[in-house]
C-alpha positions in Angstrom: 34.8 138.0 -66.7 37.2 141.0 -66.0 37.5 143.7 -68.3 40.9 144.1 -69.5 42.7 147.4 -70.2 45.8 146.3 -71.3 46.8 145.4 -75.4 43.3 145.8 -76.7 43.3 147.0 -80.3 39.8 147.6 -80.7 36.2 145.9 -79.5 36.6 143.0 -81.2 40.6 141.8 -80.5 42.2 141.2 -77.1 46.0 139.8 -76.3 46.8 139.0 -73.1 50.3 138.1 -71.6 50.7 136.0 -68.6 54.1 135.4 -66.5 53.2 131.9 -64.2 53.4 128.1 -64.5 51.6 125.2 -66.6 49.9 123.2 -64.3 48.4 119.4 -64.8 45.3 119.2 -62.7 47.0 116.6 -60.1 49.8 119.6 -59.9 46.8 122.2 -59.1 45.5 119.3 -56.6 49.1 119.0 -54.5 49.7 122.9 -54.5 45.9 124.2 -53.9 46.8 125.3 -50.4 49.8 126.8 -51.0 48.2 128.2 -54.3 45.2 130.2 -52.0 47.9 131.5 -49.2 49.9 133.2 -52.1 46.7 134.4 -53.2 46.3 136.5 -49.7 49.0 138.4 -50.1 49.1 138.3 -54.1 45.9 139.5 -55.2 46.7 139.4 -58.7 46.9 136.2 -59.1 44.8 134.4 -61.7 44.2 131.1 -63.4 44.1 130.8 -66.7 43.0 128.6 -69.8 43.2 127.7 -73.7 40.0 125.3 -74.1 40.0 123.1 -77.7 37.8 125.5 -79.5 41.1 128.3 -78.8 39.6 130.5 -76.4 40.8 132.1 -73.9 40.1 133.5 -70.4 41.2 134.0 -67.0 38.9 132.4 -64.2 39.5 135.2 -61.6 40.9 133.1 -58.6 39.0 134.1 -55.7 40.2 133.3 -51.8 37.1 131.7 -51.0 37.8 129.1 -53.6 35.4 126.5 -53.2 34.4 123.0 -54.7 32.2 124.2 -57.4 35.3 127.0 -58.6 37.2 123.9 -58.6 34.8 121.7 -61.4 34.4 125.1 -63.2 38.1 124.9 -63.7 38.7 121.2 -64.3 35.4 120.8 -66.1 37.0 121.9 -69.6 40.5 121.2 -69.4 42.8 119.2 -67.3 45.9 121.8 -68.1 45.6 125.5 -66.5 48.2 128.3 -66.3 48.7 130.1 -62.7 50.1 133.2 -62.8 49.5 137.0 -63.1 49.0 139.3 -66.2 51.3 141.7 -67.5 49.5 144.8 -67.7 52.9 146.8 -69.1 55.4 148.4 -67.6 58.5 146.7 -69.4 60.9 144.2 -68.7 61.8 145.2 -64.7 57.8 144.8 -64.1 58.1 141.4 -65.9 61.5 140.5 -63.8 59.3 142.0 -60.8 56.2 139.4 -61.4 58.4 136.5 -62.5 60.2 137.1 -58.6 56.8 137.3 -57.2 55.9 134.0 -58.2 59.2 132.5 -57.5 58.4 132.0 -54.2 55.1 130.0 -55.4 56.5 127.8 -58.0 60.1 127.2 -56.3 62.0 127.9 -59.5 64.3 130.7 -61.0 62.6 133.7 -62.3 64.5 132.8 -65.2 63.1 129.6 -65.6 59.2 131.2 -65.1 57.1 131.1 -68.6 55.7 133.8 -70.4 52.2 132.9 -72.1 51.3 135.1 -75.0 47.3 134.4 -76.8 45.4 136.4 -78.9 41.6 136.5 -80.5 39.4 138.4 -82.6 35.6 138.5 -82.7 34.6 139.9 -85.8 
């Protein structure tokens, strides 16, 4: 798992934002291709989950993405998010992500979600 920098309060709370796209796992299946050539040039790129028992994580989308990263995805839920953290840098580095990914999703920039989730361990 990554370590994140970004909206940590202390050791045992994280938030993480994420600009990107729901995704159904028969949506991930018709885009994979396209999803791995944005990846190239869009390292940043991640895919993310909320399993039943409400935790979160990002799966760290790698270009060699393979058969068994596929089942390691799917093997939990059958609903990911693709898209790319927001690290901070205000609203023209969200506007600059959500145009990133415009090109990926084929919708607005306006139209991209932004995905907000939270925990604490302690």
């Amino acid at each position: 798992m990554k370590i994140r920098n970004g909206f940590v309060s202390n050791s045992s709370s994280s938030s993480f934002l994420v600009i990107g796209d729901t995704m159904e796992k028969e949506e991930f299946d018709a885009m994979r291709d396209k999803i791995l050539e944005f990846l190239k040039e869009h390292p940043k790129l991640d895919i993310f989950y909320t399993d039943d028992m409400e935790r979160d994580w990002p799966l760290e989308l790698e270009p060699d993405f393979g058969e068994f990263e596929y089942n390691r995805i799917f093997r939990w839920s059958d609903s990911i998010i693709v898209g790319i953290e927001y690290n901070g840098g205000g609203l023209a580095e969200m506007k600059r992500i959500a145009a990133e990914l415009e090109e990926l999703f084929g919708v607005s920039s306006d139209d991209m979600g932004i995905f907000y989730w939270s925990f604490y361990n302690g």
